[in-house]
N, C-alpha and C positions, 0 to 999 in steps of 0.2 A: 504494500500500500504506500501512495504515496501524497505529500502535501506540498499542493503548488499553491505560492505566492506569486501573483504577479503584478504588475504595478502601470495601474489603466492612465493612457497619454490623455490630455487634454481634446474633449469629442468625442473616444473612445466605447465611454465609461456603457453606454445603452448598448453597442454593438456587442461587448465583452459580455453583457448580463443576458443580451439574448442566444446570444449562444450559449450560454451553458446552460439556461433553461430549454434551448431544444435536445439538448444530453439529456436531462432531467439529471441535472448536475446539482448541489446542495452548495450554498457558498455563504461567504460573509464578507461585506463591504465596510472597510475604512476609509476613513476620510484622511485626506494627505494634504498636512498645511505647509510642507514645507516651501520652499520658492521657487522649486522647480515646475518643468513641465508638467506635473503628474496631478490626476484630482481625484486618486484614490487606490488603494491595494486590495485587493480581490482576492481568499482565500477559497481553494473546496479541494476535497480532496478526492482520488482517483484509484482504480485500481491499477498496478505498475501497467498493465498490459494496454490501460485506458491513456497514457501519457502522453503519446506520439501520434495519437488518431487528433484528441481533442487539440493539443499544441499545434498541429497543422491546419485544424478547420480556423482557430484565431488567428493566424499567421493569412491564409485568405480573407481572414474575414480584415486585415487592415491592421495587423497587428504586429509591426514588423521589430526590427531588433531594439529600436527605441524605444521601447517597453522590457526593462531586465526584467527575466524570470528566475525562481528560485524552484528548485524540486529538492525536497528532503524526505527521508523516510518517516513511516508514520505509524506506529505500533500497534493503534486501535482505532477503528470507526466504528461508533455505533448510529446507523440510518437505514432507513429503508428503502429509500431510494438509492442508498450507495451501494447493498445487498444485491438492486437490480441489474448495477453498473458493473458487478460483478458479475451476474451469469451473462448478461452480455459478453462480456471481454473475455474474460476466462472460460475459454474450453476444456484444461487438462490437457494441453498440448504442451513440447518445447515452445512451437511460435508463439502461442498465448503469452507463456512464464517467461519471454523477452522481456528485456526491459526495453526503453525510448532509444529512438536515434541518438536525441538529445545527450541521456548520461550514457551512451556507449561513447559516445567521444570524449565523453568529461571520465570518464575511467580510465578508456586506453589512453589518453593523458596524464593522466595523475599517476600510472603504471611503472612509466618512463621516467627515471631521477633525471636532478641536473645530470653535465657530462662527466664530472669531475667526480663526482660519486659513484655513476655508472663507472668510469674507467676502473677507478681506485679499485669498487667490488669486485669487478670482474678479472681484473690482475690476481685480486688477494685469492678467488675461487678458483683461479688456474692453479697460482701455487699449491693450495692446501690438497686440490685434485692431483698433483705428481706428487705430490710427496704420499699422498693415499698408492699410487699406484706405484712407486717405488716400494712404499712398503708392503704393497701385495694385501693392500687391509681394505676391505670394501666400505668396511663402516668409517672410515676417513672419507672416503673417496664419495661416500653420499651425502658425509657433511660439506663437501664442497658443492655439493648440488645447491642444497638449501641457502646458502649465503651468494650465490650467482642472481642478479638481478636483469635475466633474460627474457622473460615473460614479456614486459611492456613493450618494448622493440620487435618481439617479434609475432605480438597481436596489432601494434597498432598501426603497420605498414596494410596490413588486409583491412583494418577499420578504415584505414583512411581512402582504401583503395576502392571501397562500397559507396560513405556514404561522400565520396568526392571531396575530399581534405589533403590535396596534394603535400601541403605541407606537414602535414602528421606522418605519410608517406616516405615522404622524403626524409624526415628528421628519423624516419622507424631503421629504414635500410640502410640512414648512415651509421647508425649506432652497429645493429648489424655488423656492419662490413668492420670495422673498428673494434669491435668487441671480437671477433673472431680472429681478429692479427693479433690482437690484446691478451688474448690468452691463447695462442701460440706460441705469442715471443715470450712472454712470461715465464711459461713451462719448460720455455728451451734455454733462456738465461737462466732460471733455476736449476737445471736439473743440470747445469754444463757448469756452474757452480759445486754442487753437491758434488758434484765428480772428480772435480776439479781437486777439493779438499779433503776426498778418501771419506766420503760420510757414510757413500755407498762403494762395496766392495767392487773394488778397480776391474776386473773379471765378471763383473755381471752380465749375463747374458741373455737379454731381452726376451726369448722367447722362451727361457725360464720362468717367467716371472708372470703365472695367468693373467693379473688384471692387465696386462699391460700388450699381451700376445692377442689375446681376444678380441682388440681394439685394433692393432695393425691389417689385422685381415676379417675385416667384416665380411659379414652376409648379408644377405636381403633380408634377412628377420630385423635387420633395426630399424629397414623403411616402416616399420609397424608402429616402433616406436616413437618416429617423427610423426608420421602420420595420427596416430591413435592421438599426441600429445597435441597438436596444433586441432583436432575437431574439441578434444573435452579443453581447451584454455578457453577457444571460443565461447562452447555449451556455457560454462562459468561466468565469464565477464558477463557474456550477452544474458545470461539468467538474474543475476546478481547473487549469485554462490562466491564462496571466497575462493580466490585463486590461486593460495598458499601452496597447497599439495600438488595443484597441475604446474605452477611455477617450476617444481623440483621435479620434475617428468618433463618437463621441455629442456632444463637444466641437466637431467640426466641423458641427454640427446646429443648435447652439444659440447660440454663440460670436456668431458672423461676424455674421447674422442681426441679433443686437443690437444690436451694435456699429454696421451701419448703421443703425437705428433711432433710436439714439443720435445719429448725425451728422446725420440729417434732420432729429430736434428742434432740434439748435443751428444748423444752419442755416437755421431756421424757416418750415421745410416738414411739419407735423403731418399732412400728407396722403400724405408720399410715405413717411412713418414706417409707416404703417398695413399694409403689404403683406410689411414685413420684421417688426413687431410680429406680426403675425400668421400669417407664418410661425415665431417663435420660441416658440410657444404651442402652434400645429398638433405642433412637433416632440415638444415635451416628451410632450402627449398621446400621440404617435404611441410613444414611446421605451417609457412606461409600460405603455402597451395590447400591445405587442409583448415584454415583458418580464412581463406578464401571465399571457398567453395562452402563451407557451413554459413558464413553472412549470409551470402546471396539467399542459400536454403530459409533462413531465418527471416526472410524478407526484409533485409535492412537495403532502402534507396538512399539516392541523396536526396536532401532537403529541399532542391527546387527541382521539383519535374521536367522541368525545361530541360535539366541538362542530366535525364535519367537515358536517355540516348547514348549520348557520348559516353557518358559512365560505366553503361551498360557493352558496349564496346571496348573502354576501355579495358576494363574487368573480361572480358572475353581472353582479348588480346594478351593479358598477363596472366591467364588461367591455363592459354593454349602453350604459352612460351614456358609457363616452369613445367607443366606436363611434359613437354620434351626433355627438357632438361632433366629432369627428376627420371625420365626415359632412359637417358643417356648413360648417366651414372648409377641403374639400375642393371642396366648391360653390364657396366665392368664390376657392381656388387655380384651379378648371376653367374660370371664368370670365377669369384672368388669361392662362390658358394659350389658351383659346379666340382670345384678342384677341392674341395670338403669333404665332397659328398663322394669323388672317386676313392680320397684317400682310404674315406671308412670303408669302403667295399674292399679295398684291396688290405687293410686288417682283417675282415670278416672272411675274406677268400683265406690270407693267410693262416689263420686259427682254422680253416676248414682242412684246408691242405694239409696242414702240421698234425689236427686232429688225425686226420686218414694215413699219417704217415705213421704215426705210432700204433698203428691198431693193427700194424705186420706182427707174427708170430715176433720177427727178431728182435722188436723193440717191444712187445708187450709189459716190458717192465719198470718201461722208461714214462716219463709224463709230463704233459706240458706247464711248467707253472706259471711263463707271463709270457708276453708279449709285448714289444715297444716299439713303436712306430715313429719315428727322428724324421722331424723336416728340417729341410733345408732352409736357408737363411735369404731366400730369393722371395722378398716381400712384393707385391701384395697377395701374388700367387703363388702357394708354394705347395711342394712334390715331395713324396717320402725320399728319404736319402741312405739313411739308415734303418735298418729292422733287429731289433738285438731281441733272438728267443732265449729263453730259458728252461731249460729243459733239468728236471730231477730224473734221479735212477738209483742204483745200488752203489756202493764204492766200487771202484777199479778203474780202469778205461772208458774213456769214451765207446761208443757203440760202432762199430767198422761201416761204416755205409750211411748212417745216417745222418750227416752233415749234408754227403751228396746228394741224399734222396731231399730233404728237405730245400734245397737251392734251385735242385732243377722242379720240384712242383712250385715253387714260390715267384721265382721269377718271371715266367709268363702272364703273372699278373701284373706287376709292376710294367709300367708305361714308357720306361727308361731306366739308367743304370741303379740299382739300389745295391747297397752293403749289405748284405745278411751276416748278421754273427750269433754265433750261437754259443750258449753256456752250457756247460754243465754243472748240477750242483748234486752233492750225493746228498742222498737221504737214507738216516739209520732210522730203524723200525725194530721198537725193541719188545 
């Protein structure tokens, strides 16, 4: 619910009362002595979903910005003509439980800090994210989520894009672009620090290190993630839920991502950077285009129909251009995912093959205990390189033949050269 003030110009005053008696709107009239324009403030209150219909028919009816309005929330009405204003407006839809054009743009504003705040934040939430992912700790790595101030920027480039606010637009994707070199360079002057001063073991080796390997070579399951994050920040704003938790799901999109990116540069790997740069770029697009495409859903126009044409075009035009885009670097995620999904066949082939190999009389004594599948360090797509089995059995010798039986059934899987090595570990049974 909500309670609009608004403050009737000089001639006004009969035009503003008949309108809202044809709502069958409830109001209260003060009288305004001060010396301005104004001969009176007009109070009634609405259901949220009733804000942008009525605000429009005033605005026709001659009611233009030279009358400031005020819209606050409003905890209680008790009327019965507000009761009816309600089964009108509200159906139990999302479009209903919209809130106005009006405070969608006073939110996605108020979203977006000064720069100097934005910067500062989203420096400090790169750093805290590499140091989570150096230390391999996820619960660091999601407080870096929460202290990232991404959300506003990268809702209010799609609000501005709907209801025709170029400059909300414009100020949304430079932050954007800014914010994502921002916590880049950040991650990568950190982490080329930390290294620098032995914090982290001089031998670390990145694709050791899961949080940090999982991020160099994404898959198309994190387009889910941009995507899913950029419809529920919209559903929020535009509802008027709070935007806290989806803030740190657009943040956990973009964040992480960089921050390995950042640690691949300083440890001077620009090749395994590539896979987590470009998934931090897939996201943003992804976050935008889904944030996009749920306004429009939501029926949000711009404010003068006159120019719901051009808007409407233009919104086309940048709907069609990140669909490609987001196309394009979906290609080279399917291709990382492709090269994922061969790996795992070709351990599941292995463990088949090793299975049937020991199940000859000569080795029935012998047993598989692991398997290790070693990629290579060829980011963003990378190939087993090494396979180290381990095989238990009795004390004594290795088994005569079974080294070679297991090479030549394993290798025809593999796609190119792999290391097979093979262990033996005795096992007493007492």
């Amino acid at each position: 619910m909500r309670l609009v003030q608004l403050t009737v110009p000089t001639g006004k005053r009969q035009t503003i009362l008949e309108t809202l008696d044809d709502r069958g709107i409830d109001y209260v009239v003060t009288d305004e002595e001060s010396d301005r324009d104004y001969t009176a403030v007009v109070y009634f209150p609405l259901p949220a979903p009733a804000v942008e219909p009525v605000l429009d028919d005033l605005q026709e009816a001659g009611i233009g910005e030279d009358a400031y309005t005020v819209v606050v929330d409003a905890e209680t009405v008790i009327s019965r003509r507000f009761e009816a204003l309600r089964e009108e407006y509200e159906e139990g839809d999302v479009e209903s439980d919209r809130i106005s054009r009006q405070e969608l743009q006073t939110e996605a504003e108020s979203l977006t800090p000064t720069f100097g705040v934005y910067s500062t934040m989203t420096v400090i939430s790169s750093i805290v994210a590499t140091a989570g992912l150096l230390l391999d700790s996820p619960a660091v790595v999601v407080g870096s989520m929460v202290i990232a101030p991404l959300i506003g920027p990268a809702l209010g480039a799609s609000v501005g894009s709907v209801i025709d606010d170029e400059e909300l637009f414009v100020e949304s994707m430079t932050y954007q672009i800014i914010g994502v070199v921002f916590a880049i360079g950040a991650a990568a002057v950190f982490a080329w620090s930390v290294q620098a001063i032995n914090i982290v073991p001089p031998g670390l080796e990145l694709a050791e290190v899961d949080e940090i390997s999982e991020r160099l070579a994404p898959d198309l399951l994190s387009l889910a993630v941009a995507l899913g994050a950029g419809v529920a920040g919209i559903v929020s704003i535009a509802t008027g839920i709070s935007v806290a938790l989806v803030g740190v799901m657009i943040a956990a999109a973009l964040i992480p991502p960089a921050a390995a990116a950042g640690i691949a540069i300083a440890w001077g790997q620009p090749a395994a950077a590539i896979g987590s740069t470009a998934l931090v770029f897939v996201n943003v697009l992804s976050v935008n285009l889904a944030g996009l495409l749920t306004l429009w859903y939501l029926g949000y126009r711009p404010e003068n129909l006159f120019a719901l044409g051009e808007t409407e075009q233009r919104v086309r035009k940048r709907v069609v251009g990140l669909v490609v885009i987001v196309l394009v670097f979906s290609v080279f995620l399917g291709a990382i995912t492709y090269s994922s999904y061969q790996t795992g066949n070709f351990e599941e082939n292995t463990r088949e093959e090793i299975t049937m190999a020991l199940e000859d009389e000569a080795f029935e004594q012998y047993q598989l205990l692991e398997i290790e599948v070693i990629m290579d360090e060829d980011y963003p797509i990378q190939s087993p390189e090494r396979v180290v089995v381990t095989i238990g059995g009795p004390p004594g010798e290795s088994p005569l033949g079974l080294a070679s039986e297991i090479r030549e059934r394993v290798e025809p899987h593999a796609n190119g050269d792999v290391e097979i090595e093979i262990r033996y570990v005795t096992i007493l049974e007492e």
